[in-house]
C-alpha positions in Angstrom: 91.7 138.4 78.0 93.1 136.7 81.0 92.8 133.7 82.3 92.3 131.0 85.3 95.5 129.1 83.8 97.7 132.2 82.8 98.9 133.8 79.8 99.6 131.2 76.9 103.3 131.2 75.6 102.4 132.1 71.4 105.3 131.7 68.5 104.8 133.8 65.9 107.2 133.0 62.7 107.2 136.0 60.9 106.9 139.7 60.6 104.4 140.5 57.4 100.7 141.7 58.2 99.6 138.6 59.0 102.3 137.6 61.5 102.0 141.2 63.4 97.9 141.4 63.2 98.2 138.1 65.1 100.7 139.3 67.7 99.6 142.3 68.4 96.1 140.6 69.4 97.4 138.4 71.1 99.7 140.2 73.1 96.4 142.3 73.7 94.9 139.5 75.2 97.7 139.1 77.9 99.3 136.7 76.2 103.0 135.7 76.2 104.2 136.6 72.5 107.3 136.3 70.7 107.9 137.6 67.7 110.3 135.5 65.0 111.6 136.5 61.9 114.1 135.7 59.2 115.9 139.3 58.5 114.9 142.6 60.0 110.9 143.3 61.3 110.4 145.2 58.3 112.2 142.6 55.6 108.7 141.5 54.3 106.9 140.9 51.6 104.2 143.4 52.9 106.4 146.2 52.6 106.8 145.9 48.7 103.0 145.2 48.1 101.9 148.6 46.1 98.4 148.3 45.3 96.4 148.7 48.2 94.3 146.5 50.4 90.5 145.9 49.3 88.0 147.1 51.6 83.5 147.9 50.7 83.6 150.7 53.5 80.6 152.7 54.5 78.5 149.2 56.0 78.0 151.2 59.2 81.2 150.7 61.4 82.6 154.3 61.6 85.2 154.8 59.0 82.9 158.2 57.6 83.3 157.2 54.3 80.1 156.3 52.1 80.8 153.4 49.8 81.0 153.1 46.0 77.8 153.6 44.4 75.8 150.5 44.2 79.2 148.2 45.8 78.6 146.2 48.8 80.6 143.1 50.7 78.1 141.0 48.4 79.7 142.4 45.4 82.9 141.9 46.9 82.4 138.2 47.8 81.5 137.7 43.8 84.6 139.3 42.7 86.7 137.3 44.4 84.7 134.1 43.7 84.8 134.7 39.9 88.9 135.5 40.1 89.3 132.8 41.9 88.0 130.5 39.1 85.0 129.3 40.8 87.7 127.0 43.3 87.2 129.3 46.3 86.0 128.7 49.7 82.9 130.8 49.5 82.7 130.8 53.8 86.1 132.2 53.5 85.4 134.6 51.1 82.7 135.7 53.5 84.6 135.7 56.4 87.5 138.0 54.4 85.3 140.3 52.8 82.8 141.1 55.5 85.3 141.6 58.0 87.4 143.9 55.9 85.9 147.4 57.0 86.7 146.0 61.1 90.4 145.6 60.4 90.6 148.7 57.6 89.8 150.8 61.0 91.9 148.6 63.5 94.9 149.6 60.7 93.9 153.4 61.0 93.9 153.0 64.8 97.7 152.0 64.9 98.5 155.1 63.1 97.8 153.7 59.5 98.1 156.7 57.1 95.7 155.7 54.1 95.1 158.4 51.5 92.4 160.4 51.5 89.9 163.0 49.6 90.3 166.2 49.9 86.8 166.4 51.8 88.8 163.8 54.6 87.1 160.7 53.0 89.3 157.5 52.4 90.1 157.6 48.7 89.4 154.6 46.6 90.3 153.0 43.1 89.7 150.6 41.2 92.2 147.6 40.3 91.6 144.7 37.6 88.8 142.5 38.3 87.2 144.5 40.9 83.5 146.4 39.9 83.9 148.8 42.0 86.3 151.1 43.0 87.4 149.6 46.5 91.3 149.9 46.7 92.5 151.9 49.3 96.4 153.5 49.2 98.5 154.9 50.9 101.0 157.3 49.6 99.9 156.5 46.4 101.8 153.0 46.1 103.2 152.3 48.8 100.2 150.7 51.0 102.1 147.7 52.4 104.7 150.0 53.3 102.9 151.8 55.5 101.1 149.7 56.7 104.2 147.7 57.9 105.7 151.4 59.3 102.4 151.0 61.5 102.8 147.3 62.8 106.3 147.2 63.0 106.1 150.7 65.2 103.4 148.6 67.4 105.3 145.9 67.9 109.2 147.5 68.8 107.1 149.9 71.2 105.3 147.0 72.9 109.1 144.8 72.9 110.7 148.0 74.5 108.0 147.8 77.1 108.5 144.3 77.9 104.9 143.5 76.3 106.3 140.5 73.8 110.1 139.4 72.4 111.3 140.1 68.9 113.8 138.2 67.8 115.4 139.3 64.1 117.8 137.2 62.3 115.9 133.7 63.5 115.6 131.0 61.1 112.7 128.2 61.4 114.4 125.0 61.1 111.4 122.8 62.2 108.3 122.6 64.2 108.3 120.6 67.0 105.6 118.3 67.6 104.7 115.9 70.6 102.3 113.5 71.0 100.4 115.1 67.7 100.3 118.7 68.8 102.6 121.5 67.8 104.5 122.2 70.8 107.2 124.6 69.8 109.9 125.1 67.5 113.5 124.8 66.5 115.3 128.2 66.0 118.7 129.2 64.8 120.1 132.7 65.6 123.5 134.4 65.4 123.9 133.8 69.1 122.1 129.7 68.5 124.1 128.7 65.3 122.6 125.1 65.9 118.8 124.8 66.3 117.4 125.5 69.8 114.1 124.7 70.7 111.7 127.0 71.9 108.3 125.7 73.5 104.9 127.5 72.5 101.7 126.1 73.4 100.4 127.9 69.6 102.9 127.8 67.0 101.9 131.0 64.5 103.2 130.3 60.8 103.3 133.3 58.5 107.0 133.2 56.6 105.3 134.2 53.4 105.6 132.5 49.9 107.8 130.8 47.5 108.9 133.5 45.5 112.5 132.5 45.4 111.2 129.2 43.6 111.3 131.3 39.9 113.8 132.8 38.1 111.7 136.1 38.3 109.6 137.3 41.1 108.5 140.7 42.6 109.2 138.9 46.1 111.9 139.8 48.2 114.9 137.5 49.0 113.2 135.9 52.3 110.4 134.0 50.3 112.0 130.6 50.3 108.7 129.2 51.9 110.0 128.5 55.1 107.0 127.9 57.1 105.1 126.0 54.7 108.1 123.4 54.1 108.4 123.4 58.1 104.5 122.5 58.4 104.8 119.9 55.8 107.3 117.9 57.7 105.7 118.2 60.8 102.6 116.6 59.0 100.3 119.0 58.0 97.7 119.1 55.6 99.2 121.2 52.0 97.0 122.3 49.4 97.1 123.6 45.9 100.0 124.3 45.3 100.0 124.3 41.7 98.1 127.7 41.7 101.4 130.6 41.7 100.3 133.5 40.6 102.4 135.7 38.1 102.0 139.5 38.1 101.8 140.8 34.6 104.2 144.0 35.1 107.5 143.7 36.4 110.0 146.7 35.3 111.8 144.5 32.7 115.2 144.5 33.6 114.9 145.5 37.0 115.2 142.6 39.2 111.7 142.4 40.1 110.4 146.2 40.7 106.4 145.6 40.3 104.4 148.1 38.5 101.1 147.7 40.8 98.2 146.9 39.0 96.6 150.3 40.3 98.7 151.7 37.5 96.0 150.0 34.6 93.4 150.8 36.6 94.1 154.7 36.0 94.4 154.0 32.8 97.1 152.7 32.0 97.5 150.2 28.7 99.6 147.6 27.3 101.5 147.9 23.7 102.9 145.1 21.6 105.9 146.1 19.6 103.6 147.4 16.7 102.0 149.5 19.4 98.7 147.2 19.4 96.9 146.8 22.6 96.8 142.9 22.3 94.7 142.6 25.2 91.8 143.7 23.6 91.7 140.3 21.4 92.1 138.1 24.4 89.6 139.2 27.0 86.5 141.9 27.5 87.7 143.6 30.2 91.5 143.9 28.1 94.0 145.0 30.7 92.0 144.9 33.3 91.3 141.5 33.3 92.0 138.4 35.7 95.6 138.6 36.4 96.3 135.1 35.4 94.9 136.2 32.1 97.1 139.2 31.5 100.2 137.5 32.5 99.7 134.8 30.4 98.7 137.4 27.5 101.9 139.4 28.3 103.8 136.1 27.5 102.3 134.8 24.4 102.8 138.4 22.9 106.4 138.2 24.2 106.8 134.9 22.6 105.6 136.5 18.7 108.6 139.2 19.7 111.0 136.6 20.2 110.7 137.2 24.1 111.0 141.0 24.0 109.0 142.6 26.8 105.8 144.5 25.8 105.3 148.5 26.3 103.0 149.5 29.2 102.1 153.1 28.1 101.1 155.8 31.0 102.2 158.5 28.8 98.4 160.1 28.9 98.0 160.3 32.2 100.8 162.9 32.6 104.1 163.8 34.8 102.0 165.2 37.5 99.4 162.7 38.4 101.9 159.9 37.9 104.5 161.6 40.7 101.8 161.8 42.6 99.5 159.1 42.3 102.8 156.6 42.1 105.8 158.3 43.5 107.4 155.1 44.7 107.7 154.0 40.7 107.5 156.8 39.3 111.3 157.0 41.0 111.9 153.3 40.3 111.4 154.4 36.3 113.4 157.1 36.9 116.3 155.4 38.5 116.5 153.1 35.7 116.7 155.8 33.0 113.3 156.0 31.5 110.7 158.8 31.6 106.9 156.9 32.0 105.2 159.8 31.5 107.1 160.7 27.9 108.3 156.6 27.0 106.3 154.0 27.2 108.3 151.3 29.6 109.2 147.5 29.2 107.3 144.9 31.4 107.3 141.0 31.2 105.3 139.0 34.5 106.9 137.6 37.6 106.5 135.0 40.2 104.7 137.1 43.2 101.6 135.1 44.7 101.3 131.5 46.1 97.8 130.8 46.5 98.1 127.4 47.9 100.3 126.1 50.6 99.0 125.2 54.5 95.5 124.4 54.4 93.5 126.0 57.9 90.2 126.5 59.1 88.3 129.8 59.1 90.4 130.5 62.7 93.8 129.6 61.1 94.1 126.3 62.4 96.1 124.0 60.8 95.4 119.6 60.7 98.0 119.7 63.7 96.5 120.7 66.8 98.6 124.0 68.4 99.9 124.7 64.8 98.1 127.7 63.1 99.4 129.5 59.8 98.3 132.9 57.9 99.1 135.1 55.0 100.7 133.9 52.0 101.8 130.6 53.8 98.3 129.7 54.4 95.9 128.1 52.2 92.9 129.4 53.4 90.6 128.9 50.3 89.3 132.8 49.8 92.2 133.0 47.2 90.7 129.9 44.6 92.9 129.1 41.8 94.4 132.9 41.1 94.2 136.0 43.7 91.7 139.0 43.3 94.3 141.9 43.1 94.6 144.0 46.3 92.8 141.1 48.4 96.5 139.7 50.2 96.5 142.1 52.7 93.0 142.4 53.9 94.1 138.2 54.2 96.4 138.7 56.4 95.0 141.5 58.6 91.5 139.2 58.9 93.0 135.8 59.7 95.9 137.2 61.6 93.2 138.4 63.6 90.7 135.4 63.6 94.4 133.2 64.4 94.7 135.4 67.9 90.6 135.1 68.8 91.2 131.2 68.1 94.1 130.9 70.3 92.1 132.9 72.9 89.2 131.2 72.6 90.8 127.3 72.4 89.9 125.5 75.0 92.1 122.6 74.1 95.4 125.3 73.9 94.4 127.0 76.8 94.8 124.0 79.1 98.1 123.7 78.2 99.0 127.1 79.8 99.4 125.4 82.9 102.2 122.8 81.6 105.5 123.5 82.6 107.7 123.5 79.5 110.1 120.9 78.7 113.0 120.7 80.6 115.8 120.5 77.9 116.4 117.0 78.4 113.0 116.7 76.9 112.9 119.2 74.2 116.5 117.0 72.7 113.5 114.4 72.6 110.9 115.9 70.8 110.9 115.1 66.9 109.4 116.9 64.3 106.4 114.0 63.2 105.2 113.7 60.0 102.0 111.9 59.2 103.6 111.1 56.0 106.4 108.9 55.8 109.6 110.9 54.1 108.7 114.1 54.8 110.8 114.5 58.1 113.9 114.5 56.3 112.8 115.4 53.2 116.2 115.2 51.1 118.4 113.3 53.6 120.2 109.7 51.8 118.9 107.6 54.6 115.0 109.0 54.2 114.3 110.1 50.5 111.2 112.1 49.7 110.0 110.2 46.5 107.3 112.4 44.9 106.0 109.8 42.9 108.7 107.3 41.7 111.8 109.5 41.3 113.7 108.6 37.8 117.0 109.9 38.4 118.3 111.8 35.1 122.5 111.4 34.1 122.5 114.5 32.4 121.1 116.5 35.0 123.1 120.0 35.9 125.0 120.4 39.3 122.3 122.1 41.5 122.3 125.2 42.4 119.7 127.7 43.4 119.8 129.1 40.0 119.8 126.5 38.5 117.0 125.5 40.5 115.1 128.9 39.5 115.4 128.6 35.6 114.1 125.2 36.0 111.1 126.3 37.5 110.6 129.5 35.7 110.8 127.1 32.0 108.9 124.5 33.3 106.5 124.9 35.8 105.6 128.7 35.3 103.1 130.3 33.5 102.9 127.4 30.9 103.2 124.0 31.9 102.8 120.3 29.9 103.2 117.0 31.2 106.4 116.6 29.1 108.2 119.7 30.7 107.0 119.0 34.1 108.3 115.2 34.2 111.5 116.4 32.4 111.6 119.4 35.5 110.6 116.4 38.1 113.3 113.7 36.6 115.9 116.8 37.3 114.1 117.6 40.9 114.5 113.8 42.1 118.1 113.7 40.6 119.3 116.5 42.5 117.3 115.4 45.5 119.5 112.2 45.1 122.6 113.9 45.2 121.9 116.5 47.4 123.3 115.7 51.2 120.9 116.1 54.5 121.0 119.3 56.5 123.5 118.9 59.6 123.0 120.7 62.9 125.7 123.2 61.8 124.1 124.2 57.9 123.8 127.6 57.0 120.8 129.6 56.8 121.7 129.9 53.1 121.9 125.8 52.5 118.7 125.3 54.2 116.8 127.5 52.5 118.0 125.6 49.2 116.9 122.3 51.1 113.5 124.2 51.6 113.2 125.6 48.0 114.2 122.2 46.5 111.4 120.2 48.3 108.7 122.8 47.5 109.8 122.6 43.9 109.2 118.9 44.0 106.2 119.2 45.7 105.0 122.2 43.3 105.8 120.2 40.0 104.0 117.0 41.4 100.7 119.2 42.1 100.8 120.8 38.7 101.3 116.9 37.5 98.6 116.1 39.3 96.3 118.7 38.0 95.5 118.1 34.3 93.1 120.8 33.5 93.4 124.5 33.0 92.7 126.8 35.6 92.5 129.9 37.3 96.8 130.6 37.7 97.8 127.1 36.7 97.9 127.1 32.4 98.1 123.5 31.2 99.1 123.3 27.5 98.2 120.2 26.9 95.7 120.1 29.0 92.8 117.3 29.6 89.5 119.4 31.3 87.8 117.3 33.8 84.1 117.3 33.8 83.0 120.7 35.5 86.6 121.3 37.0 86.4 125.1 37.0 82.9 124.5 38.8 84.3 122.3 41.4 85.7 123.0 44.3 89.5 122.3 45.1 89.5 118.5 45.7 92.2 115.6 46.3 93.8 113.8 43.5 95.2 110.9 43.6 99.0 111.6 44.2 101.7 109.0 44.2 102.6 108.2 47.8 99.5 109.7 49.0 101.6 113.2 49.6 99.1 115.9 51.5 99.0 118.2 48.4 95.6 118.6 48.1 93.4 118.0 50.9 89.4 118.8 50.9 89.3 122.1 53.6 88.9 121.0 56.9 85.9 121.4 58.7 85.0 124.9 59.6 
């Protein structure tokens, strides 16, 4: 859309779903985009999501499908509500779930190539904790895949024709703020090895998760949080962070090849080493339950088998339909030497979701005016305490959207349009404010982050990011106690302590560790903070508070007042 004051200059820090629905609209608009990200345009955590991307279709917008049965966006909304522990934003969940059949066609307009019936109808399954059979594919399982294929094609075409700039191989070093509004950012490239700064009048976050916090994940090497830590210094408001979801089935052995969840809903079942299905004793719906409840099931099993992984067995549903139902791990099995449909295979869970991080309005806004964040850096409160399977996506494609209609729509942003940008005299000027005292320089020795009164440990190992990831994988994963989460937060401060402040000339690599240690810090602190048990987060010694899993997400009462856990922001 144009306007009186010209094209608005828009930042968008990553490359997933969310970062490209949001650039593409917005570039749409006749706005002035540029497109950041860490690796390559297609290094994303969207590209190894297998599932599929949730969707009730047939609600009378033209994709010619009828939908399931008796399913409608109502039964959606409940779905995700009851996965989500009773802690989701139920406006949000709205918002995600009625909007889902708009962008499902805007996907299949830029050349989106979901599988289909053979009568032409979009083909739909059904994935754990869904009613109905909603999921759509593509090529079987590789949905984000191609559904990055489709963006990233969109967005090289419009940066050959001069439409926006995509710069690969940028790092996110801060966001800069002035005078309490995101006004750009600091970026290091192979031709800036020092951080430049780069003026936006919207700052777009959408780097992904925290993967890389855990020993195991299923995300790829990029997720070190980024945006989120970069939002938190600036100021922003965090939330739940405590709530990291764990996939049940990673290819044991494999360094982190998932095993979508698609694959139980055909049919699939899980085996101790007896060849029990030990599901069946912990929940009604067995292996198709809650995905915080199958992990967690996957682990106590593995704990009676000395920490052996457990069997998933596919063998009934035969060579044929597993090729091509699941090509892409059907030849991940393969490669590794086992035969799914004759074997049963080993799986143990994974680090893969964060459900928490930067908490935004129902447009993506952020508590910093100009700042806006989406996808798995966002906490935008349709996730709860633990992620309906298949419902990331359709995240990122409906608030990447809502982000671009915001920034179109903002009064307050537009006006800036006509401000020249700082001269760089100026931008050498502009400092990344916090609203919270240490979080600037989160790890430097003249300006410690304390979260909560750090008690330095002797004993402590050097740090290192493995290090770092064991840590976090023993003690703050999918079983947590106040002992091990003090012990994991006296060895978080220590290394803090020791660890020296990022310089002008650090490398990608080091800050990335400077990023992954604070979100550690600030992760273990949340889960200290949270006593009970709940959705994803699985205190062992827990103490319920009164009608927790009833409540809304809602502040604690953090040491040092750290923005963990705000209330959402009003809508």
């Amino acid at each position: 859309m144009a306007h009186e004051t010209g094209p608005l200059r828009v930042l968008v820090i990553g490359s997933g779903i969310a970062g490209l629905t949001a650039a593409l609209a917005a570039c749409a608009d006749g706005h002035d985009v540029s497109v950041v990200t860490k690796s390559t345009l297609d290094d994303t955590a969207t590209s190894h999501a297998q599932g599929g991307i949730a969707a009730v279709l047939g609600t009378g917008t033209g994709t010619g499908t009828e939908r399931d049965g008796d399913d409608s966006v109502e039964s959606h909304v409940r779905d995700t509500v009851a996965a989500g522990a009773g802690l989701g934003d139920r406006r949000a969940i709205e918002v995600l779930c009625r909007s889902a059949e708009a962008r499902i066609l805007e996907l299949i307009a830029l050349g989106t190539r979901f599988d289909r019936e053979p009568a032409g109808a979009l083909a739909r399954g059904l994935e754990a904790a869904h009613s109905h059979a909603r999921i759509l594919h593509a090529f079987g399982d590789a949905t984000g895949r191609e559904i990055q294929r489709a963006l990233s094609a969109a967005v090289r075409s419009a940066a050959a024709h001069g439409e926006l700039r995509l710069l690969e191989h940028t790092f996110l070093a801060d966001v800069a703020v002035r005078g309490g509004r995101a006004v750009g950012a600091r970026l290091l490239s192979p031709e800036a090895p020092t951080p430049r700064f780069h003026f936006a009048d919207a700052v777009v976050l959408a780097t992904g998760g925290i993967g890389q916090l855990f020993a195991h994940t299923s995300n790829p090497a990029v997720a070190t949080g980024d945006g989120i830590v970069a939002a938190a210094r600036a100021g922003a408001q965090l939330a739940d962070l405590e709530f990291v979801q764990f996939h049940p089935t990673v290819l044991a052995g494999s360094g982190g090849a998932l095993i979508s969840e698609a694959v139980r809903g055909e049919g699939a079942v899980l085996l101790n080493e007896a060849g029990e299905r030990f599901l069946l004793g912990v929940h009604p719906d067995a292996e198709l339950a809650p995905r915080d409840i199958v992990a967690r099931g996957i682990a106590d099993e593995m704990a009676k088998q000395d920490g052996r992984p457990v069997r998933l067995d596919a063998r009934h549903l035969g060579r044929e339909f597993l090729e091509r139902r699941f090509p892409s791990i059907t030849a991940r099995i393969d490669a590794s030497g086992l035969d799914w449909s004759r074997e049963t295979v080993p799986v143990t869970p994974a680090a893969h979701y964060l459900m928490g991080g930067v908490v935004t309005d129902l447009s993506g806004r952020t508590s910093i005016p100009g700042l806006f964040a989406a996808g798995e850096t966002a906490r935008t409160g349709v996730h709860g305490a633990n992620r309906l399977a298949s419902n990331s996506l359709l995240e990122g494609a409906v608030f990447g959207r809502r982000i671009a209609e915001a920034i179109d729509h903002d009064a307050e942003a537009r006006s800036l349009a006509s401000a020249p940008a700082p001269v760089a005299a100026a931008a050498d000027q502009l400092s990344c404010e916090s609203a919270q005292a240490g979080l600037v320089q989160p790890l430097s020795r003249q300006n410690r982050t304390h979260v909560g009164q750090a008690t330095s440990r002797d004993d402590a190992p050097a740090f290192s990011r493995g290090a770092l990831q064991e840590l976090m994988w023993t003690h703050a994963g999918l079983h947590r106690s106040g002992p091990a989460l003090e012990d994991a937060k006296r060895t978080l401060d220590a290394w803090a302590e020791a660890r020296p402040a990022d310089g002008a000339s650090s490398s990608v690599r080091d800050r990335e560790d400077t990023n992954l240690l604070l979100l550690a810090r600030l992760t273990v602190a949340a889960a200290l903070a949270r006593t009970e048990s709940v959705g994803a987060h699985f205190r062992s010694d827990e103490h319920p508070a009164a009608g927790a899993a009833s409540q809304p997400a809602s502040p604690h009462a953090l040491p040092r007042s750290l923005p963990l856990r705000q209330k959402a922001m009003a809508h």
